[in-house]
N, C-alpha and C positions, 0 to 999 in steps of 0.2 A: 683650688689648684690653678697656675697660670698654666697657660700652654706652651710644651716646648717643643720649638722649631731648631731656632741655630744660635749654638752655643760656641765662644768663643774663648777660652779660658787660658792662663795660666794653670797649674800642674801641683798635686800636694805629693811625695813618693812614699806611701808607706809601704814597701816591698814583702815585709814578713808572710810569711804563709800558712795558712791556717789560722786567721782572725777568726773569730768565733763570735758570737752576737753579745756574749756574756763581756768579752773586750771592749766592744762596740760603746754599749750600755749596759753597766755593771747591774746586777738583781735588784742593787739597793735603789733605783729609779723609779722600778717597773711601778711603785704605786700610783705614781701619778697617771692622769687620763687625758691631760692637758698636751699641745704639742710645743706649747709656748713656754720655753724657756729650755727645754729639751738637749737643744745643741751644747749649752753650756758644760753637759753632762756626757755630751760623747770622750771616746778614751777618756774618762774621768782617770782608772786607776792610772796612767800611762803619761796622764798629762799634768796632774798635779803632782803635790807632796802631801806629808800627812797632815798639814796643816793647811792645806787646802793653794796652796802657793803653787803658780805655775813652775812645772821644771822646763830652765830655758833651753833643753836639747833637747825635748821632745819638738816632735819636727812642727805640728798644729801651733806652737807656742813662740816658732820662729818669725821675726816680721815678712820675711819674704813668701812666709803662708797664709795672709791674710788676703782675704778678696778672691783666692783660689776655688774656682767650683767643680774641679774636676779632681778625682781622687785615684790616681795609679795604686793598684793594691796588690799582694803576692796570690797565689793560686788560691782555690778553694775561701773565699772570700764570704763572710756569712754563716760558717758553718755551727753548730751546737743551737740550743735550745730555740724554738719559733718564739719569736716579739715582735711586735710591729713599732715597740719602738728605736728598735733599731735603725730603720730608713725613716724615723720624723728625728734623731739625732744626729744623722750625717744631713741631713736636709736644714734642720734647724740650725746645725752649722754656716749653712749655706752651700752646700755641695746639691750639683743637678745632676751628675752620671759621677759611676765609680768601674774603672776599668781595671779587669782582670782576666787570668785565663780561665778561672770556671767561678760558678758561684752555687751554693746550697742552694739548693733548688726553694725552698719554704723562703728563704729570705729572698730572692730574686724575686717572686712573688708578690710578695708583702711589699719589695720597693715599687713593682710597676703600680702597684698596687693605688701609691700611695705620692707617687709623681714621680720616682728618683729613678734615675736608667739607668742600668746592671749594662755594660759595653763588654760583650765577652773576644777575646783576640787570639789567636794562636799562640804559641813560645816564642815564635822567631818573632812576631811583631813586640809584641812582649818586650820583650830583650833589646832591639831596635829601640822603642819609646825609652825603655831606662836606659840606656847610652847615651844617646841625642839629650836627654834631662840631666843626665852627668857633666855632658859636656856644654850645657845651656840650661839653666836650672828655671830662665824667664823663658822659655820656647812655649806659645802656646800650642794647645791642640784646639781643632775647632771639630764640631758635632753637629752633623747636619741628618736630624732625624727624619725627614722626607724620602731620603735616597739612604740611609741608613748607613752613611759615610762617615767614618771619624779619619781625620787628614792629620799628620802627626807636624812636628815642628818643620822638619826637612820639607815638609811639602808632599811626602808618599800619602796616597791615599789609603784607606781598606775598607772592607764596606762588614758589617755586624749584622748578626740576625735577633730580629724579632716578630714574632705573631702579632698576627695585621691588628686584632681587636686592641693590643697593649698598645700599639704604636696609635690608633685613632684616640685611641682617651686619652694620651698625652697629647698627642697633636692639639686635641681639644682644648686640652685642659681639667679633662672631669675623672671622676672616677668610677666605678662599673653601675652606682643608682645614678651620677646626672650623667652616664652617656644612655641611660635608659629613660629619662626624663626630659632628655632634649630630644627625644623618638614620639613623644607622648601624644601628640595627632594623627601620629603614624600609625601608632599602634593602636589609638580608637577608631581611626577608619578602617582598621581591617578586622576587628574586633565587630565593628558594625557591619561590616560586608559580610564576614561570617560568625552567625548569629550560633551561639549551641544549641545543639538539636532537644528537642521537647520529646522527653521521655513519658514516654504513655503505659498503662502497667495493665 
C-alpha cells in the first residue's frame, strides 16, 4: 500500500443510491484471489455490453473520467453482500477515496482495510459537491488526510471523521499485519521487560 497524505483530484459523479457490492463487482469475479486486473471488472454489468464492449454513457467509459481518483457516490454506498473485492476494484480502477453520505458499515471496513478512504459528508455538503460538479464537471476536490479535510472545488472546506488506528496505516501506508510489523522492536522490548510469569504447580 502507498501511503496517503494529500490527494488532489478531479471527480467521477455516480449519484445512484444504494450501490451494493454485487454492482461494485458482480459474483461472477469473486473467483479470482489476485488484485491485479481487478479494476477492469468494476461496474462490469453497468459499464459494458453483452459483448463485452464499453457502453459510451456510462459515466467510468466517458474520457473526461479518466485519471479521476475520487469517486462521489449516492447514500448507503457498499451496501449487500461482504467482498473485499469490492475496494481492490474501485482502487484497481485507480480511485483513493469514495465520498458519500453513509456507507455499509462491512464495506467501509474492508476499504480502510485495504487503502481506499470511505469520506462520509452530511446532505447539505452532499448536495453543494453535486452542484459545484454540475456546474464544473473538472472542479477538483483535494483530501488532506492529516487534518482530515476534504476542500471542495469552491474552496469550502469540511473536515470528515475517522478512527485514529485507520487514519495511521494509511498515513503509513500499511495495513493492520505491517502497521504491527513496523512495531516489532517495540513490541520485543516490552515483551522482554515483561517476562510471563513461571507457573509452579
Amino acid at each position: 500500500m502507498e501511503p496517503f497524505t494529500t490527494l488532489i483530484s478531479r471527480v467521477v459523479v455516480l449519484p445512484n443510491e444504494n450501490i451494493d457490492t454485487d454492482q461494485i463487482i458482480p459474483a461472477r469475479f469473486l473467483k479470482a484471489t489476485d488484485k491485479a486486473g481487478m479494476g477492469d471488472n468494476l461496474f462490469a454489468d453497468w459499464r459494458y455490453d453483452r459483448d463485452g464492449n464499453p457502453k459510451p454513457d456510462f459515466v467510468l467509459n466517458r474520457p473526461e473520467s479518466q485519471g479521476c481518483r475520487v469517486l462521489l457516490a449516492g447514500d448507503n454506498f457498499g451496501c449487500g453482500s461482504s467482498r473485499e473485492h469490492a475496494p481492490w476494484a474501485l482502487m484497481g480502477y485507480g480511485f483513493q477515496a469514495v465520498i458519500s453520505t453513509s456507507f455499509a458499515d462491512i464495506f467501509r471496513n474492508n476499504s480502510l482495510k485495504n487503502g481506499l478512504l470511505p469520506i462520509i459528508v452530511d446532505a447539505a455538503t452532499h448536495r453543494r459537491l453535486l452542484d459545484q460538479l454540475a456546474a464544473d464537471p473538472a472542479g477538483p476536490v483535494m483530501v488532506d488526510l492529516a487534518s482530515q479535510t476534504l476542500r471542495l472545488p469552491d474552496g469550502s472546506a469540511v473536515v470528515f471523521s475517522i478512527d485514529g488506528f485507520s487514519k495511521d496505516c494509511l498515513l503509513e501506508g500499511v495495513d493492520q499485519l505491517g502497521y504491527l510489523l513496523k512495531r516489532d522492536m517495540r513490541i520485543q522490548a516490552y515483551e522482554a521487560a515483561h517476562p510471563a510469569p513461571v507457573l509452579t504447580i
